[in-house]
VOPAGU-2260 file (C-alpha; in pm, 1 decimal, decimal comma):
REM VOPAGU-2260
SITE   aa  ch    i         X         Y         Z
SITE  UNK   A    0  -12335,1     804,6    7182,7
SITE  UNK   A    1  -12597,9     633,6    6920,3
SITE  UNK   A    2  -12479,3     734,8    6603,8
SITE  UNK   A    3  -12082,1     775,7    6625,2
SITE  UNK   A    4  -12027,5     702,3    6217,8
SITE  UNK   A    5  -12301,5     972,6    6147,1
SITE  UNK   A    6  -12158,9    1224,7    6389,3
SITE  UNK   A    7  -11823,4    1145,9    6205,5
SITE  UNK   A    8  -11960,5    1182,5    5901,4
SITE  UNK   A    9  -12085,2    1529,1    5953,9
SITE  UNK   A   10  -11730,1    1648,8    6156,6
SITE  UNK   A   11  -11568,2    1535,7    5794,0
SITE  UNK   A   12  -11827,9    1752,4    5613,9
SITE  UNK   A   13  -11759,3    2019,5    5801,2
SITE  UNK   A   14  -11382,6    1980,6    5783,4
SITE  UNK   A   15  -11368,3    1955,8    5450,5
SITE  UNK   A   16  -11456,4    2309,5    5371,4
SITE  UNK   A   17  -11255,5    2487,2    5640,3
SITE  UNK   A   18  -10974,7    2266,1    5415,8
SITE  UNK   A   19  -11018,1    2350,9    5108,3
SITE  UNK   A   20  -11059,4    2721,6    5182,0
SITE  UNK   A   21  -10817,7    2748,4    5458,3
SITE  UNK   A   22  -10515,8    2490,4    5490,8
SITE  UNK   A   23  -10209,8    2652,7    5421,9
SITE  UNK   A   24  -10025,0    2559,0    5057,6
SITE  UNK   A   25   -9669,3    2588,5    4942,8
SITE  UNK   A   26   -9767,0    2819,7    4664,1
SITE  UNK   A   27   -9844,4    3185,8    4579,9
SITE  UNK   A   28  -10076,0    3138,4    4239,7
SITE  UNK   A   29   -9994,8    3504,1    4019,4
SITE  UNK   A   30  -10252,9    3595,2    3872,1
SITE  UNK   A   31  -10252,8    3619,2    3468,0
SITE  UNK   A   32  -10459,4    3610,4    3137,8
SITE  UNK   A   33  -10343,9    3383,2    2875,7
SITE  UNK   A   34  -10493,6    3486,9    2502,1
SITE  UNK   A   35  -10763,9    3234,7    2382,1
SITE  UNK   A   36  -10679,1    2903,2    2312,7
SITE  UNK   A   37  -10589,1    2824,9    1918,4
SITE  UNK   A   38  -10845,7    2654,1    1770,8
SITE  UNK   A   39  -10753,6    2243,4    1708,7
SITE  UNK   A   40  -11007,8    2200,4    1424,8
SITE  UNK   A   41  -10855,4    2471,0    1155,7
SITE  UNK   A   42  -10510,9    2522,9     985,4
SITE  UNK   A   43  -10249,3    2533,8    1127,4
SITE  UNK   A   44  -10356,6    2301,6    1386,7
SITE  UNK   A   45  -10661,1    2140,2    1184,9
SITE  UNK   A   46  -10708,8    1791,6    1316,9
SITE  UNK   A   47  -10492,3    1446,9    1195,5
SITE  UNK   A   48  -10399,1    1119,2    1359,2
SITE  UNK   A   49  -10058,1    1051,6    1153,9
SITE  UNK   A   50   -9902,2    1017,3    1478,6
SITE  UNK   A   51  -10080,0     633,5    1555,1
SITE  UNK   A   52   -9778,1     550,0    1292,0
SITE  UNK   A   53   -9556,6     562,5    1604,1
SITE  UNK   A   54   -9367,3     217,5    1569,3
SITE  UNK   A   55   -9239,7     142,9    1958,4
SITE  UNK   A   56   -8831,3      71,4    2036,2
SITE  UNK   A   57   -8698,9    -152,1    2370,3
SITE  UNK   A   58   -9120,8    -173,8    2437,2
SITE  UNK   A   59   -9133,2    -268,9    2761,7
SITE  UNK   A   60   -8781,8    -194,9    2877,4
SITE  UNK   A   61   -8781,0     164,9    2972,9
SITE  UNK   A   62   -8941,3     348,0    3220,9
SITE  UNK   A   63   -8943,1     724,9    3117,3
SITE  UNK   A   64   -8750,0     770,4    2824,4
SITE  UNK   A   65   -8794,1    1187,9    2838,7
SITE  UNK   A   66   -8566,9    1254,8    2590,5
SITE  UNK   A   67   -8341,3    1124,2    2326,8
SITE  UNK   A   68   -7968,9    1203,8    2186,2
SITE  UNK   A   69   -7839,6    1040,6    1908,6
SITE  UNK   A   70   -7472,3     967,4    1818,8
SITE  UNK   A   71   -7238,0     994,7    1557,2
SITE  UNK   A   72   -7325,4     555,2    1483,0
SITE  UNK   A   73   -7725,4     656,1    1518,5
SITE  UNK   A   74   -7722,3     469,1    1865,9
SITE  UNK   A   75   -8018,0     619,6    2068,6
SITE  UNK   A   76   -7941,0     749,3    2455,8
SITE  UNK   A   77   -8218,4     838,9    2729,0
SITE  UNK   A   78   -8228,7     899,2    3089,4
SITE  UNK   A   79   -8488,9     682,2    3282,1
SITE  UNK   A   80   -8693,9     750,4    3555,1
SITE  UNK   A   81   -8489,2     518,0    3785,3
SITE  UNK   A   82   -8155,2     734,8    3664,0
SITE  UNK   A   83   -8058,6     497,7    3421,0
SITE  UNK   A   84   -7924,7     619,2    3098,4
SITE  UNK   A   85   -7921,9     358,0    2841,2
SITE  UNK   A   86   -7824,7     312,0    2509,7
SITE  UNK   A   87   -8078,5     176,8    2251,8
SITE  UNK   A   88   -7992,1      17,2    1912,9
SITE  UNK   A   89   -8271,4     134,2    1664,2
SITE  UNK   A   90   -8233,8    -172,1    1426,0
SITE  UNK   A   91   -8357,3    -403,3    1700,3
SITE  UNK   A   92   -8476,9    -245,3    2002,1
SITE  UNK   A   93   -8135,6    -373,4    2215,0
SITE  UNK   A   94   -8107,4    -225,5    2513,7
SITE  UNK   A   95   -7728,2    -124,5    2736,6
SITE  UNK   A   96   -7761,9      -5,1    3051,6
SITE  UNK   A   97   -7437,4     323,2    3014,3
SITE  UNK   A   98   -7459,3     464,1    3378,3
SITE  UNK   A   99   -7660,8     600,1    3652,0
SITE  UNK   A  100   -7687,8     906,9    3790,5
SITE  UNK   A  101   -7899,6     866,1    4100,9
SITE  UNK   A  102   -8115,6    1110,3    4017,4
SITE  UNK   A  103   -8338,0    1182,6    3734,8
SITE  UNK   A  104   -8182,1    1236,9    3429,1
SITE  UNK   A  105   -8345,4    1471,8    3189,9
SITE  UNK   A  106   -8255,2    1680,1    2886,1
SITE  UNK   A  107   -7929,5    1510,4    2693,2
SITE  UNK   A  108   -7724,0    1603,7    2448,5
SITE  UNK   A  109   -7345,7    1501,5    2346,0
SITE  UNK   A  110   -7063,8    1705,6    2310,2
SITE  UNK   A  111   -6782,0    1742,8    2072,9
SITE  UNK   A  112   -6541,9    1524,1    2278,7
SITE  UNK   A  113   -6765,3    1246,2    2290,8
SITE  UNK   A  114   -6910,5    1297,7    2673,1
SITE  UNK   A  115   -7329,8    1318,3    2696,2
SITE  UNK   A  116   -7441,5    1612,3    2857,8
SITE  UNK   A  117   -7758,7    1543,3    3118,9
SITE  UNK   A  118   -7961,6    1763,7    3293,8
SITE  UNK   A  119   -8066,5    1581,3    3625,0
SITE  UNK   A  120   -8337,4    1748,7    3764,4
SITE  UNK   A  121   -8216,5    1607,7    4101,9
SITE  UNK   A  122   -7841,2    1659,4    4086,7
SITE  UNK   A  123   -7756,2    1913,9    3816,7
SITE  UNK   A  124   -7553,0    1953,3    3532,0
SITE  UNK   A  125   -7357,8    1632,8    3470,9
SITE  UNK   A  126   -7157,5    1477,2    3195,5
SITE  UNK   A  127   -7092,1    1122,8    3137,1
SITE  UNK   A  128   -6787,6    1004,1    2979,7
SITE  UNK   A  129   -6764,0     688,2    2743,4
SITE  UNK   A  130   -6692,3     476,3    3032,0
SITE  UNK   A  131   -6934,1     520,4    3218,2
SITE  UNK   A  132   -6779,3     786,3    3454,6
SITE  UNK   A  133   -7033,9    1077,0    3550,1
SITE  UNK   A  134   -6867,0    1427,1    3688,2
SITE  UNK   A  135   -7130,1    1685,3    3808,8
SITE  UNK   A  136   -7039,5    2022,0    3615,6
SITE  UNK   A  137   -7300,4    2235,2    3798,0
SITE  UNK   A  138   -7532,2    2235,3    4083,4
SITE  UNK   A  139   -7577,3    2617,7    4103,7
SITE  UNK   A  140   -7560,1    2971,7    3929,5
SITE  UNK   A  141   -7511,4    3268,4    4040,6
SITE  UNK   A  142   -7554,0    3190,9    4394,2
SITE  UNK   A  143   -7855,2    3001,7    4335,1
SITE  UNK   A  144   -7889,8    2639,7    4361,9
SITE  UNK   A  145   -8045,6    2464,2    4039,0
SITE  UNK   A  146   -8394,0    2353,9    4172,0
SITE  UNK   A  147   -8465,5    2100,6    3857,8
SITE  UNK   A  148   -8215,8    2090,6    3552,1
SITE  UNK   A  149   -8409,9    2025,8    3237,8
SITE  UNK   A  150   -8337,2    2113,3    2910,8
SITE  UNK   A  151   -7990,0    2090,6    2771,0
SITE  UNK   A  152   -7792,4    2152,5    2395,4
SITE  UNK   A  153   -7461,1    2205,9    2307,7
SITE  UNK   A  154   -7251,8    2501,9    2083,0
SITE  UNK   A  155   -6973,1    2418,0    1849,9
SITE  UNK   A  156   -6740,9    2576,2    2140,9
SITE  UNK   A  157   -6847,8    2335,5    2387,7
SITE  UNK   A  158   -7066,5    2605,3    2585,0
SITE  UNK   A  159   -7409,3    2413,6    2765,4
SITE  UNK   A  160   -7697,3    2575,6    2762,7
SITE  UNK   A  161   -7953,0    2406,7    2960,5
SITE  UNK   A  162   -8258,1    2521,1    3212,7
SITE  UNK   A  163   -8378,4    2513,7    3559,6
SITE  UNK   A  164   -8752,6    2499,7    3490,3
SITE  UNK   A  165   -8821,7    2598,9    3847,6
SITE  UNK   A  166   -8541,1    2676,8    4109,5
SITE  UNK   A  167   -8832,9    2674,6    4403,2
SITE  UNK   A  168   -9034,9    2387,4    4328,2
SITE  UNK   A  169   -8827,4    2050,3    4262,7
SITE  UNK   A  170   -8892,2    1753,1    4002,3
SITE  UNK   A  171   -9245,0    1575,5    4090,1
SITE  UNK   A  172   -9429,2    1942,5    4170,8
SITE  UNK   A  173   -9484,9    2020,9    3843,6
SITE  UNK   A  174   -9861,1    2066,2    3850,9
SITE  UNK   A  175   -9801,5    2281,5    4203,2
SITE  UNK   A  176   -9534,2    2480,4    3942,4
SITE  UNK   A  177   -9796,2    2535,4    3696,7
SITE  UNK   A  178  -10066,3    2643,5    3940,2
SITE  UNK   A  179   -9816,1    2881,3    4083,0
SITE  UNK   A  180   -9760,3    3016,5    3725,6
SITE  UNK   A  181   -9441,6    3206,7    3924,4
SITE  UNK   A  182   -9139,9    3348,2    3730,4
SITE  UNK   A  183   -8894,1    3030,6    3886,3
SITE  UNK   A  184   -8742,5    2943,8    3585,4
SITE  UNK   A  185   -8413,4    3035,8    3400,9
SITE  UNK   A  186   -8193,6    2989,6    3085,0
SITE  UNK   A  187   -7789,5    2925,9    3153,5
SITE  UNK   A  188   -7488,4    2877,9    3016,6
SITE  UNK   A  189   -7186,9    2643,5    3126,1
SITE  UNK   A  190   -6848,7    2768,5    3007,6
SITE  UNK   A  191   -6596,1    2493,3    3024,4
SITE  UNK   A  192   -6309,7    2747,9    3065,3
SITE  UNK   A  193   -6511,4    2872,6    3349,3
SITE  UNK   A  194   -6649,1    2562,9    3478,8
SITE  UNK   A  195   -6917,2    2726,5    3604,4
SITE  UNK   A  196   -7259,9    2818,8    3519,0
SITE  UNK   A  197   -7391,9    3187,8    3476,5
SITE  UNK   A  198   -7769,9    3301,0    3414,8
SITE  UNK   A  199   -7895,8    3409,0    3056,9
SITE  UNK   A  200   -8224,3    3447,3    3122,5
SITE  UNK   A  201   -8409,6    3495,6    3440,2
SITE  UNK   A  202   -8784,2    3512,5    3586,2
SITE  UNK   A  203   -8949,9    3228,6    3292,1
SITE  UNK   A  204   -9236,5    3014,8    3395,1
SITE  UNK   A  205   -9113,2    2661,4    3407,1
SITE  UNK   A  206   -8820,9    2689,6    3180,9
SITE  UNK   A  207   -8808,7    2354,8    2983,2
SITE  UNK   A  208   -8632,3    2269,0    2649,3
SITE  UNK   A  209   -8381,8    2453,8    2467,7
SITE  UNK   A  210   -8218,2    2442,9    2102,8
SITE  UNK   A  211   -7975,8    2639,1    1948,1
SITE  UNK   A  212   -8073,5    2802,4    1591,9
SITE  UNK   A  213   -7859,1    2872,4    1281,7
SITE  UNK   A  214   -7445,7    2874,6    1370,8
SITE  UNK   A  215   -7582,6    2900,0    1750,7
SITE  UNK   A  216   -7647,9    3298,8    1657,6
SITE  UNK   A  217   -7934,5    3240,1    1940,1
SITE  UNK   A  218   -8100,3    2954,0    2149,9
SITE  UNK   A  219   -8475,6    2883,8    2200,1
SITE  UNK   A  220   -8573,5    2812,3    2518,5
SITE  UNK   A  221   -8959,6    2673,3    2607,6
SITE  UNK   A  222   -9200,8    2859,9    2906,9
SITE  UNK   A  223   -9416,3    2543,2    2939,1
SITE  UNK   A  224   -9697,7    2725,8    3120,9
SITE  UNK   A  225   -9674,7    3015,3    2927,7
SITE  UNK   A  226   -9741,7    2843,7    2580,2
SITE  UNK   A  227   -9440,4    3058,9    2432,3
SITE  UNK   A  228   -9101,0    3001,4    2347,6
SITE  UNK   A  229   -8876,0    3251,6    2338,9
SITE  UNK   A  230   -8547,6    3371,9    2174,7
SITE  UNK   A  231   -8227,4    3478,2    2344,2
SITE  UNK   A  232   -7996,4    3639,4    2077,2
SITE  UNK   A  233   -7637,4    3580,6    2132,3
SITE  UNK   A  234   -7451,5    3712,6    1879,0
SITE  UNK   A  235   -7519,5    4039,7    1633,3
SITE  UNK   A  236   -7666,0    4325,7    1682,0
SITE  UNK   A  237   -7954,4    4186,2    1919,8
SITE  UNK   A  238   -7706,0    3985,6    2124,6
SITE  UNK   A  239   -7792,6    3977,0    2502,4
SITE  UNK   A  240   -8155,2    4005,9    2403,2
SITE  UNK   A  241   -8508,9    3809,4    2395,3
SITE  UNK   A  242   -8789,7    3805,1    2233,8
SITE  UNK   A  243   -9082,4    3583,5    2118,2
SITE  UNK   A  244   -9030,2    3357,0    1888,9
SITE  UNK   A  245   -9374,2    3233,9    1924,2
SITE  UNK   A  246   -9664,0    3274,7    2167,3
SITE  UNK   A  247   -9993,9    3110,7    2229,9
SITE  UNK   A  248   -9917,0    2757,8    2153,9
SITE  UNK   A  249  -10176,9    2530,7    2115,8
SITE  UNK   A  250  -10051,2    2312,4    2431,0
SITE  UNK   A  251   -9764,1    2290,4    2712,6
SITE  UNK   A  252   -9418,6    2339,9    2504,4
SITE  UNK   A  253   -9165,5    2085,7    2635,1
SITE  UNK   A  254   -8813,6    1989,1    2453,8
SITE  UNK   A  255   -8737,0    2130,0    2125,8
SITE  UNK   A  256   -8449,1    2004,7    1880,1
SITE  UNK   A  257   -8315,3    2159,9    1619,3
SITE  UNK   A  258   -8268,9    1960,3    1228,0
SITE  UNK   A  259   -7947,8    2177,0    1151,7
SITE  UNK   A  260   -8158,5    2287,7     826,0
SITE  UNK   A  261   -8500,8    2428,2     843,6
SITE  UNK   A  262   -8680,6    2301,8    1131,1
SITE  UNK   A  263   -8718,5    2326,2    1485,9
SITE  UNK   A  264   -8928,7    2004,8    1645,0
SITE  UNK   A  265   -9120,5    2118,6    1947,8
SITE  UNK   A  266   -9329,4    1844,2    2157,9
SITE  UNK   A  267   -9625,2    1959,1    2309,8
SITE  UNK   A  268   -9649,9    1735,8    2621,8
SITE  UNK   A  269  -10033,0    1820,4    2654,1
SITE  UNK   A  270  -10289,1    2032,9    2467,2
SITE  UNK   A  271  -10419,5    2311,7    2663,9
SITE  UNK   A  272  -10660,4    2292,2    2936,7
SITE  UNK   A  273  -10993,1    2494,7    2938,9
SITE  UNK   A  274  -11027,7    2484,7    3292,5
SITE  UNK   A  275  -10683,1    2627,8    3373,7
SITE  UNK   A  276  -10718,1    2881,8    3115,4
SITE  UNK   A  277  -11076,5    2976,6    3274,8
SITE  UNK   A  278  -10910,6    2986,6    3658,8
SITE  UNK   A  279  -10578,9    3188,7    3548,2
SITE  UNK   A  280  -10694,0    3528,5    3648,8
SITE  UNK   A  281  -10799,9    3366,6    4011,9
SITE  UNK   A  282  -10557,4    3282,2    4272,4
SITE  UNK   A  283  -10801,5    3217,0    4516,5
SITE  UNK   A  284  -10901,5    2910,3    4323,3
SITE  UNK   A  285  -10577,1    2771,2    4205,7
SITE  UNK   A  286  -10519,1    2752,7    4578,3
SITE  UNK   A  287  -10804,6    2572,6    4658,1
SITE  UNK   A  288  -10692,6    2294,5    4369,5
SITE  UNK   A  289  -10344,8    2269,6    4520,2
SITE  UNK   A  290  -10550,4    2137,2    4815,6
SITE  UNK   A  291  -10668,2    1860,4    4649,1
SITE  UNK   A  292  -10537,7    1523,9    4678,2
SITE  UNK   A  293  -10292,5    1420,7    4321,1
SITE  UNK   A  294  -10553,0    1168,3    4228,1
SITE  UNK   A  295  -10833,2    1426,4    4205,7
SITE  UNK   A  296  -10621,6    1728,1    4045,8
SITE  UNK   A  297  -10741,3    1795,5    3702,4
SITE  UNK   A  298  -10501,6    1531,1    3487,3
SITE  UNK   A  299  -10369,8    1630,4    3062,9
SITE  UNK   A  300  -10562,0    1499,0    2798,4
SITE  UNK   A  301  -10465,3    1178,7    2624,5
SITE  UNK   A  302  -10304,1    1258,9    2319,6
SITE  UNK   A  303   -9982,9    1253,6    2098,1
SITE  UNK   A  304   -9899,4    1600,2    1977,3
SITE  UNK   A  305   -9587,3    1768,5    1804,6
SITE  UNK   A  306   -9537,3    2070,3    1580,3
SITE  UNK   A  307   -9237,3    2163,5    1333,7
SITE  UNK   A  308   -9130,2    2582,8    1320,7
SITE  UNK   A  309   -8962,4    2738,2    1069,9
SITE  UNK   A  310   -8690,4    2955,2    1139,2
SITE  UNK   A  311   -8896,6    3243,2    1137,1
SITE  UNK   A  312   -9115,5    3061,4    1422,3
SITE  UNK   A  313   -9363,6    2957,5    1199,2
SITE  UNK   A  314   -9615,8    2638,7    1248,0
SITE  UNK   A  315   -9495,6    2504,6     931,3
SITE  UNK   A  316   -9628,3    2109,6    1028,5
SITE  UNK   A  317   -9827,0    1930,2    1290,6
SITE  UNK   A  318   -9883,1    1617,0    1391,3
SITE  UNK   A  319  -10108,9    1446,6    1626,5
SITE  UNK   A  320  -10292,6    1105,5    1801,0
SITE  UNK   A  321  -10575,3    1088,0    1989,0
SITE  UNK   A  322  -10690,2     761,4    1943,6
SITE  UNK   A  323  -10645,6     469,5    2196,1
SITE  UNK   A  324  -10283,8     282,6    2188,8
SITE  UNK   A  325  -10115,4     643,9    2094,8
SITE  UNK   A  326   -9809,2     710,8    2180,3
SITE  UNK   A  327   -9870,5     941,1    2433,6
SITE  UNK   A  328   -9755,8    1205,1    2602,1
SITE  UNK   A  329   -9471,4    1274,1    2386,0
SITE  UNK   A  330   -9241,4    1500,0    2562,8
SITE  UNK   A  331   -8920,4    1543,3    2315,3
SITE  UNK   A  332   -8906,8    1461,7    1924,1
SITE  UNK   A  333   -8538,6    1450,2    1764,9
SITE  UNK   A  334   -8512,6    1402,5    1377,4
SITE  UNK   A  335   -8253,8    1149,9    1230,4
SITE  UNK   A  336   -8192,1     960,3     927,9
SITE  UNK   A  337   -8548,2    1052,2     793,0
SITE  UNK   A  338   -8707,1     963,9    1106,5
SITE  UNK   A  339   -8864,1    1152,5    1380,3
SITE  UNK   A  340   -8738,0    1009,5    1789,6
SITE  UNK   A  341   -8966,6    1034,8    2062,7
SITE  UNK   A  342   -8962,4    1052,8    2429,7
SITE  UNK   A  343   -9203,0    1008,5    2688,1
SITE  UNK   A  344   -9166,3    1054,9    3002,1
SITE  UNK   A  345   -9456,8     844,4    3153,6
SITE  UNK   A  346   -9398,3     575,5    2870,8
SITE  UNK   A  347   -9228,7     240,1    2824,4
SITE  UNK   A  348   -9075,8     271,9    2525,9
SITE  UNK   A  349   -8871,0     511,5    2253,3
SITE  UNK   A  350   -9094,6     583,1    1964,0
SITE  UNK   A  351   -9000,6     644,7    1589,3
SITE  UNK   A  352   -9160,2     748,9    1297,7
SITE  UNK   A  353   -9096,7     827,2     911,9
SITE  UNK   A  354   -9096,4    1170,3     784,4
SITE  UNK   A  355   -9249,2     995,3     472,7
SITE  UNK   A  356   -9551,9     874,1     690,1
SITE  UNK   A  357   -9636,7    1202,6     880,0
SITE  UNK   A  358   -9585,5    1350,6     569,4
SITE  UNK   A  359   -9778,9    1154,0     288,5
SITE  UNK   A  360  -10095,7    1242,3     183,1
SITE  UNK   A  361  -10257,3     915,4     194,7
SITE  UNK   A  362  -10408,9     705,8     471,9
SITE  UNK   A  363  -10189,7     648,4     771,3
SITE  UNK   A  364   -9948,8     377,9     762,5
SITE  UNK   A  365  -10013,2     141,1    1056,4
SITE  UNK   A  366   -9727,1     148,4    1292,4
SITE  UNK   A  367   -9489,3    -123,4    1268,7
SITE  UNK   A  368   -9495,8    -400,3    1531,2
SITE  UNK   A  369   -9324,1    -299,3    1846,7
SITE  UNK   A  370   -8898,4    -430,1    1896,7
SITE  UNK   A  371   -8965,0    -503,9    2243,1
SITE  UNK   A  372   -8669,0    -552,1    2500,3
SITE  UNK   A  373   -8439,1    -565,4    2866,7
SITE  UNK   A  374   -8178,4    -333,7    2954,0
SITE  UNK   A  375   -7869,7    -556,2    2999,1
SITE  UNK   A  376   -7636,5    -452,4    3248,0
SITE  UNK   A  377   -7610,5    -435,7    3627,5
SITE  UNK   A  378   -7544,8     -33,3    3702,2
């Protein structure tokens, strides 16, 4: 044979095709027509750059801080991507290593009694004491395993309300999840008298964070590829009912927190994608991108972006970053002591920012330098 490389060549040019057209995928795309995208150059989402104010905490110490709960001292927890969770002084940046759950700790928030509630997407429902000790509380509902615990928040009766963003596809498929656009996701509840977990909510695409409103009357709850978050009423005359509390975000809704006052803080992990928009209505196509290799799947914009609701749903503020060095993506914002918590869950570091800043009507205050930092201890 003369030319072996070029008759290679041409077998892999052939192949690739048959591939991309053919090779069986692990998903059944649905089919759906999201509403046109908000526009990001008018009110409420006309454009800003407050969020380069982003000062950095334990830079360089932590690898995936999602999300952030906060004590009754103001010491800040997250779960790492490692399974870490770690306590993080804001005053300096110091950084305790609390426990680790093997897995990959999520969505946290901390009960009356003291314990942190996690949502592992790999192991469940867990809570972890003040000594370190971590007891699973849940690793199914109804019959159905949880596929990939997310969100979490607490009532004043101890009651968990947390999400399975996708009880088919596990933690790490979340583009596949998104391409799939299927109804995987659900809202439930953990009763401690119970110890169990039922379902609130059923069929949501990629449930993600969850807050409860006003004297926990209801509970939000985020459809990341939706662009909606919706409203489960739990007590009065709606109770055991949803709605919309509001649709067509301007990007991919991840956790929400609420102040205990007037505002719910919702991060948008990503603003929306064109191309996805364009290629909802064709399943044919979103299978032929869940044949591409990760490194050549289309990838989220760069850029910082959060929005505060009123309790009416409203886009009452809006904050973003585009520039180079933002923090970026933010994927949970928690408000405290006049300051605004982030979490990332590609970054290295817990972010914070004044309400003052983001708020001011002046130039943007450069961010402070960065309290950079290791995790001490050995778990």
């Amino acid at each position: 044979m003369k030319h072996p490389l070029l008759l290679m060549s041409l077998t892999a040019l052939l192949a690739l095709p048959v591939y991309l057209l053919l090779w069986p995928v692990e998903i059944e795309p649905v089919a759906w027509n999201p509403q046109p995208a908000p526009s990001l150059e008018v009110e409420p989402y006309a454009p800003n750059q407050r969020l380069m104010a982003v000062q950095r905490l334990a830079a360089g110490a932590l690898a995936g801080p999602e999300a952030i709960a906060i004590d009754a001292r103001g010491q800040l927890h997250s779960g790492l991507e490692d399974g870490r969770i770690v306590r993080v002084d804001p005053r300096d940046g110091r950084c305790t290593v609390l426990a680790n759950t093997g897995g990959r700790p999520l969505g946290l928030q901390f009960m009356a009694d003291g314990r942190l509630a996690v949502a592992d997407a790999r192991k469940g429902l867990l809570s972890l004491s003040s000594d370190g000790r971590i007891t699973p509380l849940a690793e199914h509902a109804d019959g159905l395993n949880l596929g990939f615990a997310d969100g979490v928040d607490v009532d004043g009766q101890g009651q968990i309300y947390f999400t399975d963003a996708s009880w088919k596809s596990g933690y790490g498929k979340h583009t596949l999840e998104m391409l799939e656009h299927g109804a995987h996701g659900r809202l439930l509840r953990w009763q401690p008298e119970l110890g169990e977990a039922v379902t609130l909510l059923a069929g949501l695409r990629f449930a993600n964070g969850v807050a409860l409103g006003p004297n926990d009357d209801y509970v939000l709850v985020a459809q990341t590829s939706d662009y909606r978050i919706t409203r489960y009423w739990m007590r009065g005359p709606r109770a055991g009912s949803a709605e919309v509390f509001i649709d067509n975000l301007p990007g991919f809704p991840d956790n929400i927190t609420f102040n205990g006052r007037d505002r719910f803080w919702v991060a948008l992990v990503a603003p929306r994608s064109a191309l996805l928009d364009t290629l909802a209505p064709h399943p044919f196509w979103r299978r032929v991108i869940a044949r591409l290799p990760a490194a050549l799947m289309p990838g989220p914009a760069h850029m910082a972006f959060i929005v505060g609701l009123d309790l009416e749903g409203r886009v009452v503020e809006q904050y973003r970053a585009t520039q180079a060095g933002a923090y970026a993506p933010i994927t949970s914002v928690r408000e405290h002591d006049g300051h605004l918590y982030l979490g990332s869950l590609s970054g290295d570091a817990i972010g914070r920012v004044a309400l003052s800043v983001l708020r001011g009507a002046g130039p943007v205050a450069p961010a402070a330098a960065p309290l950079p930092s290791s995790c001490a201890g050995g778990v």
